[in-house]
C-alpha positions as MATLAB code, in Angstrom:
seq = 'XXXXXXXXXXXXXXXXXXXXXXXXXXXXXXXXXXXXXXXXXXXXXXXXXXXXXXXXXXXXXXXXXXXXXXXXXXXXXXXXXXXXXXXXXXXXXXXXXXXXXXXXXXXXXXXXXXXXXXXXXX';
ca = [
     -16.890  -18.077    2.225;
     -15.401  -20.204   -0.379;
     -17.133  -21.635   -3.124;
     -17.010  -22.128   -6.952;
     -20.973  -21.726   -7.179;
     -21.956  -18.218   -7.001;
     -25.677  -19.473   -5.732;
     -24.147  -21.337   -2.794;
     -21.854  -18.036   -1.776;
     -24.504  -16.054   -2.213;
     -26.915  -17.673    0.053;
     -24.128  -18.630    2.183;
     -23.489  -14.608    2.462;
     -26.702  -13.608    2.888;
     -27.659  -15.734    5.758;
     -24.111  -14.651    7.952;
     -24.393  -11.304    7.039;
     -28.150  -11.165    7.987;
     -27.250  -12.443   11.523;
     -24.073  -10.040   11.703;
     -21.383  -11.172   10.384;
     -19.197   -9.851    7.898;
     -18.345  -11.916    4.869;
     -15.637  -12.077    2.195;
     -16.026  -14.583   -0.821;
     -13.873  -15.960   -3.038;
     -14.940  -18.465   -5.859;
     -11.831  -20.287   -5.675;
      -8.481  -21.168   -3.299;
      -6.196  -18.810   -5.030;
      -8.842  -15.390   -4.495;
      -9.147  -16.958   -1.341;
      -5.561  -16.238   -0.258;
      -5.494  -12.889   -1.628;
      -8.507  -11.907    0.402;
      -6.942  -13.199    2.908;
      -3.860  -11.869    2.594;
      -5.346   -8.266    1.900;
      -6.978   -8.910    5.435;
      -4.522  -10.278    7.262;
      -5.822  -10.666   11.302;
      -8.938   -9.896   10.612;
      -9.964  -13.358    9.592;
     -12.075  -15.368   12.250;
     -13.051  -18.519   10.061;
     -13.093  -19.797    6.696;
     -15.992  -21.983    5.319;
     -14.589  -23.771    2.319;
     -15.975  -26.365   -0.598;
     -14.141  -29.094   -1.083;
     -14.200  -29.317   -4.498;
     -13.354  -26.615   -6.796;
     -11.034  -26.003   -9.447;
      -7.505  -24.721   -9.554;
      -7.256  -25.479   -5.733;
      -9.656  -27.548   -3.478;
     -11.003  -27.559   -0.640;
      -7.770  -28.877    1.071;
      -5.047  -27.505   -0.910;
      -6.284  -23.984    0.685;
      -6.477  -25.743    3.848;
      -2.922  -26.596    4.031;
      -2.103  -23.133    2.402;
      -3.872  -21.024    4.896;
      -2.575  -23.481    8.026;
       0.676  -22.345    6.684;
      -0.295  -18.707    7.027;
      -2.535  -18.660   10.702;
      -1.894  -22.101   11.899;
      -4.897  -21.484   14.467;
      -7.412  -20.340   12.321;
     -10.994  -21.626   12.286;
     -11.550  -23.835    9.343;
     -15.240  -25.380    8.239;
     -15.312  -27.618    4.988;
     -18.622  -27.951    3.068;
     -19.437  -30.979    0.929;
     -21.503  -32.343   -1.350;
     -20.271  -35.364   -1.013;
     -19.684  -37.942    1.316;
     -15.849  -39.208    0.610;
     -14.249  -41.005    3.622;
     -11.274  -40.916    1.928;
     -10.638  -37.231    2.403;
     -11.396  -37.342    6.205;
      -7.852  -38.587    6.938;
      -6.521  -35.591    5.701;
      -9.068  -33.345    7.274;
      -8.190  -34.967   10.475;
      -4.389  -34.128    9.560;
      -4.903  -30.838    8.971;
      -7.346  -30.244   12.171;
     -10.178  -28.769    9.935;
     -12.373  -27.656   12.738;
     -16.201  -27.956   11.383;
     -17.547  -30.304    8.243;
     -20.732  -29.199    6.950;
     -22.757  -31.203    4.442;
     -24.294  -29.435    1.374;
     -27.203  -28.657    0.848;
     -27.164  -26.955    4.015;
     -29.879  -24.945    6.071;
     -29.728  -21.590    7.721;
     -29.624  -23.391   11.133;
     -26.269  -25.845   10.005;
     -24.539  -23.008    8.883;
     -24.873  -20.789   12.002;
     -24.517  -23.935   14.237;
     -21.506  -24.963   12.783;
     -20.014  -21.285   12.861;
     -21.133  -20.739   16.375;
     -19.593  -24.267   17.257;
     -16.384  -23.762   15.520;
     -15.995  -19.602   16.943;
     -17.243  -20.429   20.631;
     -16.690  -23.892   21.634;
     -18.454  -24.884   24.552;
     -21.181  -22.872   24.252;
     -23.410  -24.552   21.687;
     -24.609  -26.718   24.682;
     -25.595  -23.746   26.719;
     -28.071  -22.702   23.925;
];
């Protein structure tokens, strides 16, 4: 979980961990990459803001396509900018979640973007 606002990675935390998943946060791209780096493989998906400083939302994108070309990429925005979704569609980010989000959007989209196909079983 990326975010520059400790509340939202926080919450954001406390809701995947609370249904079983294990989190890592970073407050920005470049902790981001070291995390990821330090846990190289063991990475299933990567919720990310859009906005931060240093490095947004799709400057770690393209960073970590570089590194695991296949991995499972949600963005999370505030704000609703059609001019980034060209690039989002370039890079194949594979969830968009709108902030403020719920308990329910967050696990949707996660379950979505981890096991396609079975969201309409549910």
């Amino acid at each position: 979980m990326v975010d520059d606002e400790p509340s939202i990675r926080e919450v954001a935390q406390l809701i995947l961990e609370s249904h079983g998943y294990t989190v890592l946060v970073a407050e920005d791209g470049p902790e981001a990459l070291a995390l990821f780096a330090q846990q190289a493989g063991k990475v299933a998906a990567v919720v990310t803001d859009l906005a931060m400083p240093l490095m947004n939302g799709l400057m770690l994108v393209r960073a970590l396509r570089r590194i695991e070309p296949g991995l499972k990429i949600i963005i999370s925005t505030g704000r609703n900018d059609d001019s980034q979704e060209g690039q989002m569609a370039i890079l194949k980010v594979d969830g968009y979640l709108m902030k403020p989000f719920t308990t329910r959007n967050l696990l949707l989209k996660l379950n979505q973007v981890l096991h396609p196909g079975l969201q309409d079983a549910a």
